[in-house]
C-alpha positions, 0 to 999 in steps of 0.5 A, a space after each residue: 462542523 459539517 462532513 464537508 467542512 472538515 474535509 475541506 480543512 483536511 484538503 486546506 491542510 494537504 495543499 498548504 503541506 504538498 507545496 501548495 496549488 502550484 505544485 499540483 499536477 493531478 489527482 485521483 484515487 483508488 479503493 483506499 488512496 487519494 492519489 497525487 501527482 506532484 511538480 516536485 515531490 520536495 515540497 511534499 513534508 510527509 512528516 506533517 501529512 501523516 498528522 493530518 487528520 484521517 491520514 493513516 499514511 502518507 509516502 511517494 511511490 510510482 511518481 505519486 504521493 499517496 494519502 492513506 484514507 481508507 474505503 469510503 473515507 477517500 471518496 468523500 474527501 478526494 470529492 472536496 479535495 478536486 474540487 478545492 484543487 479543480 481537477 474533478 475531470 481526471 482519471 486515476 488512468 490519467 494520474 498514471 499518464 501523468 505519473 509515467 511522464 516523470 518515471 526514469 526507465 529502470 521504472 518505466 521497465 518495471 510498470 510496462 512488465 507489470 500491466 502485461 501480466 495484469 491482463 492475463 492474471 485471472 486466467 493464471 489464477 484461475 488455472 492455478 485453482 484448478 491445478 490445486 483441485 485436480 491434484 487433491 481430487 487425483 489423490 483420492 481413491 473413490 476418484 479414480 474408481 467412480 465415473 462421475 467424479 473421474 470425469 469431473 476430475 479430468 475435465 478439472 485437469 484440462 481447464 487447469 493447463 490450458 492456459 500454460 499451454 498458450 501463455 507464451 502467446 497469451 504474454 506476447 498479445 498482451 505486450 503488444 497491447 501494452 506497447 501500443 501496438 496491435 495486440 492482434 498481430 501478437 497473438 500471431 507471433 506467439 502463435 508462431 512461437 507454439 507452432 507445431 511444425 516446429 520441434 518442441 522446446 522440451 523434447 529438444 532440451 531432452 534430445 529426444 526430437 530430430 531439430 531441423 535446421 535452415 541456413 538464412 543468409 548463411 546463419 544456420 537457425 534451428 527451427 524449434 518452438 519457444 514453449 515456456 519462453 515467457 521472457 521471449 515473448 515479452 521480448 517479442 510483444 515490445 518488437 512487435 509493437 515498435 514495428 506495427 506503429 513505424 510502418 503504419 507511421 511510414 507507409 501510404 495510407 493507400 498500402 497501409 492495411 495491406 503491407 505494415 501488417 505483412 512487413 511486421 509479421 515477417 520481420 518480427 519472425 525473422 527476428 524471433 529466430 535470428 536475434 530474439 529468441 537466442 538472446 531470450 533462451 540465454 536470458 531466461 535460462 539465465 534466470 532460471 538456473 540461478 534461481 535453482 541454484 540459490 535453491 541448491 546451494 544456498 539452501 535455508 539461507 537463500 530462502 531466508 534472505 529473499 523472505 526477509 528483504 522481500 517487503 523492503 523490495 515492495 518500498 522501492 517498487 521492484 517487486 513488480 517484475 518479480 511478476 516475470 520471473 515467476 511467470 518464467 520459472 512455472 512454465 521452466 519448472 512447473 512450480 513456483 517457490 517465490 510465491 509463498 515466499 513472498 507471501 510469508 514475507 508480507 504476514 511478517 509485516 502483518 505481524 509487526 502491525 498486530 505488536 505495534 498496535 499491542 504496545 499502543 492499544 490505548 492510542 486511539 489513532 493507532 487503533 484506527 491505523 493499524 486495524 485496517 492495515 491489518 486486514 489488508 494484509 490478510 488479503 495479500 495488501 500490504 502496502 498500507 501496513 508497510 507505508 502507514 505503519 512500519 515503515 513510518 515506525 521503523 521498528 516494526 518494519 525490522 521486526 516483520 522482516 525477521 518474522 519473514 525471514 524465520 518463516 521463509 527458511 521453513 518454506 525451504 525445509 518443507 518444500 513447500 511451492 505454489 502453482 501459480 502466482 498474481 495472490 499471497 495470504 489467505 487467497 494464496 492458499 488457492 494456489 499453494 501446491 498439495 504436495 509434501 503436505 502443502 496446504 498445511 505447511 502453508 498454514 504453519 508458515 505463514 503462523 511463524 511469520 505472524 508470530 516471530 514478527 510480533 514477538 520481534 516488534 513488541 521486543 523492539 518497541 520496548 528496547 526503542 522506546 526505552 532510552 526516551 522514557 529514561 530521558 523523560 524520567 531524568 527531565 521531570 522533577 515529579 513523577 505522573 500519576 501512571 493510573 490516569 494517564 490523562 492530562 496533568 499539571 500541578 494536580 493530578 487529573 486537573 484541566 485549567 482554563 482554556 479561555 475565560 468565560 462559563 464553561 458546560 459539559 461539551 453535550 451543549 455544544 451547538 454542533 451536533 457532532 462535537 455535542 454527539 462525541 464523534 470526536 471524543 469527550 471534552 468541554 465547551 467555553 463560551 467566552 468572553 474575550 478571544 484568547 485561548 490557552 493551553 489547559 495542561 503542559 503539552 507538545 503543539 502537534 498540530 497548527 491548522 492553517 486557518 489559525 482556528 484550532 490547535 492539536 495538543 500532545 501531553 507526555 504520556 500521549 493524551 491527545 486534545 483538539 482545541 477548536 475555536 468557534 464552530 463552522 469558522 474554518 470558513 473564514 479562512 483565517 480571517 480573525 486569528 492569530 496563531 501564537 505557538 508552532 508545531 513541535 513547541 512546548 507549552 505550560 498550562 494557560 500558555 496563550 495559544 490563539 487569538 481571535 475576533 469574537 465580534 468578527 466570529 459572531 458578525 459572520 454568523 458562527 458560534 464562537 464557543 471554545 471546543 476543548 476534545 479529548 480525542 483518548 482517553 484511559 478507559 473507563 474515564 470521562 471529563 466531569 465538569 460543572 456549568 460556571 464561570 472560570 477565569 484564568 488559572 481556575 481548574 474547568 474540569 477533572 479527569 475522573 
């Protein structure tokens, strides 16, 4: 079966289980995602997305169900997928367009504080490295003596606060962009809020600058600066634009460049004095000084809390304003502990992902789900780890969140803070501040993390799964053979007739990648009428909506694809039957599919019987022999 063929049985199999064409409003995809924008997000069974093939996690978030595919496999299948569905013209922009339509306003609050910052991140990034460098360099001896180095060291220091000098300006430009307005007229408001006329913020918190005073109106206005004031410019950039895109909307085409311009900078002025800025101070000192205060009173447990909810707080997609905050606290106090926190938070659920693929190695489809997730994580991702495995799980979301909440009562007691925000993990240590022996610690906490969340997962996972393995005990009359862990009836290791007809190794399958094993070991039936039966006792996981093939689970979760014909997904259906449904159990030689040879043969396709074992135990292989085999003989062996 061709590359195109299987993802379009994949993308027959998303529509039929997201509500169908009707219920499509968009798509699109990113690096690892096929996005979706739904009419209703109901219909979508998220439950049975996850068991499609290549799916490695499904879960609606932003107004998007997301299939996680992984790089590369999603752009081959987002390719059949939109031109299955025919929307191959729209942009992942587009989806977000369409997406935002339906977001309530506690989320559309959310997404706009998030674009502001994205557009500013590399130059907080980037001056928060710098910040790092200078501060190591500042430290060392042969610095402060050799000229060279002192130069580069200085020049290092300068780079690095530039940006937090103009960031009040650099918010308000990219709020007004973000808003709609024009992000010209931004940076002249944030340029006001850093004029030098003015008295400077921090010098007059200290009380040590003369603050000049005006009456406007008889309102009595202190004229000073709003360095820092990271919530007052965002406030300002939604001021701004509201105003430039009423007045260009109501003024004369014949005045328009001439007055809405001059009406928005001044209003939007006097409003920065008058109303913005004290409400702005109130709030941002507001958020300052009750995250110093956590940090006073509630110590190691304040910390510990935030580390161990954090991720939970990434399900629901609030974690976007934390952006804001942090933004807020750099410029008030010039470090920034939410970030390693945040950070220690994800290798946590980093962990979790490493102790759920260790109580399910041989499980060939966690391999594939939890290496990559893994390694996201290790990038500061953590999106695949939390929706494709631990939350999907539940266990290992529990186990992460303790491994965080462990780890982050040592970012406390260490003091350890970062000197930016916008990265986490292994890019995060760019940013994590030396000082108190900061990289180190960083190494040591985010080490905690990772273990404390796998040990908890594997401790976990084997209390979770201890109550079905009694139940399973008490409803088997005889005891499974635990060394093959492979198929099994009535003879340990035996496979029964899936259909009649002259059974082969599955190498003379006329399907290069069945033949190849890219799926996995197995057989091939040529056979002689068109009912197909179950070789082993086993649990239907999987019903393809074209009737051709058929996904079994054994009890100790051997996994087997049955596969009627080849290239017959094409025939949509046509011919088959499907006699069991999802989630039934079945005996060996149960009848499972129906289907037309002739009907097979008449449209061109091979109607051989593909029986795949998609894991098996290691070191085993499926030995059979050609011959014919008729109901209750035995096609193969386990050896």
């Amino acid at each position: 079966m061709g590359k195109n063929n299987e993802y379009l049985e994949i993308s027959k199999q998303i529509v039929a289980n997201i509500g169908g064409m009707d219920n499509i409003q968009g798509t699109a995809h990113c690096a690892t995602r096929l996005r979706i924008v739904l009419k209703d997000n109901d219909l979508a069974d998220i439950e049975k997305l996850e068991d499609i093939d290549k799916v490695k996690g499904a879960f609606i978030a932003g107004n998007q169900l997301q299939l996680i595919l992984g790089a590369g496999t999603v752009n081959d299948v987002y390719e059949v997928f939109a031109e299955y569905t025919n929307t191959q013209n729209m942009s992942l922009g587009d989806l977000k367009e369409e997406s935002a339509k339906r977001q309530n306003p506690l989320q559309a609050v959310i997404k706009a504080l998030s674009d502001v910052f994205i557009g500013i991140m590399p130059a907080l990034l980037a001056a928060a490295l710098l910040m790092g460098i200078t501060s190591v360099l500042g430290g060392l001896e042969v610095v402060k003596t050799h000229d060279t180095l002192y130069a580069i060291n200085r020049l290092v220091s300068l780079a690095s606060t530039g940006i937090f000098a103009i960031l009040p300006m650099a918010v308000c430009y990219s709020a007004v962009k973000r808003f709609g307005g024009n992000p010209v007229l931004g940076m002249v408001i944030g340029a006001i809020m850093l004029d030098s006329s003015l008295a400077n913020a921090y010098q007059a918190a200290q009380g040590t600058v003369d603050i000049e005073v005006i009456r406007l109106f008889g309102l009595k206005i202190e004229m000073v600066g709003f360095q820092g004031g990271i919530i007052i410019a965002l406030m300002m950039g939604f001021v701004v634009a509201k105003l430039d895109k009423f007045f260009n909307k109501v003024i004369p085409d014949v005045i328009k460049l001439l007055v809405a311009p001059m009406l928005t900078v001044f209003i939007s002025t006097v409003l920065l004095f008058t109303l913005v800025g004290p409400a702005g101070r109130i709030l941002s000192n507001g958020i300052t000084d009750g995250l110093m205060w956590s940090t006073e009173h509630l110590g190691a447990f304040g910390y510990a809390l935030f580390a161990g909810v954090q991720q939970i707080v990434v399900i629901t997609g609030l974690h976007h304003i934390i952006g804001a905050v942090e933004a807020q606290l750099i410029a008030s106090t010039g470090t920034n502990f939410l970030n390693p926190l945040m950070s220690v938070a994800l290798f946590g659920q980093s962990g979790a992902v490493l102790g759920y693929l260790s109580l399910n190695w041989k499980n060939l489809k966690a391999r594939e789900l939890c290496i990559p997730s893994f390694c996201s994580t290790l990038f500061g991702i953590s999106e695949p780890a939390i929706f494709g495995v631990n939350l999907r799980y539940k266990f290992p979301l529990i186990g992460g969140c303790i491994g965080g909440a462990v780890a982050g009562a040592y970012v406390y007691y260490s003091k350890l803070t970062a000197l930016g925000f916008g990265t986490t993990a292994l890019p995060g240590m760019a940013i994590a501040n030396p000082a108190h022996h900061g990289y180190i610690n960083y190494i040591i906490a985010h080490a905690i993390a990772i273990t404390i969340g796998f040990v908890c997962t594997v401790i976990f996972g084997k209390m979770w799964s201890a109550p079905d393995k009694n139940k399973n005990d008490k409803k088997n009359d005889t005891k499974e053979n635990d060394t093959t862990k492979a198929v099994i009836t009535e003879e340990p290791g035996a496979v029964y007739a899936a259909a009649e007809g002259i059974v082969k190794d599955i190498e003379a399958s006329t399907d290069p990648t069945f033949a190849n094993k890219v799926l996995g070991d197995g057989v091939v039936i040529f056979p002689e009428d068109g009912t197909v039966m179950a070789p082993c006792k086993a649990t239907v996981s999987l019903v393809y909506p074209t009737g051709h093939a058929i996904g079994l689970t054994t009890a100790d979760g051997a996994e087997i694809l049955i596969h009627c014909g080849v290239d017959t997904v094409n025939m949509n259906g046509e011919g088959f039957e499907t006699l069991v449904k999802e989630g039934q159990e079945v005996t060996a030689e149960e009848a499972l599919i129906r289907f037309d040879i002739d009907l097979v043969k008449k449209h061109g396709y091979s109607p051989e019987i593909l029986v795949i074992f998609t894991e098996l135990p290691e070191g085993k292989t499926i030995k059979t022999e050609e011959k014919h085999i008729a109901k209750n003989d035995k096609m193969a062996e386990i050896v």
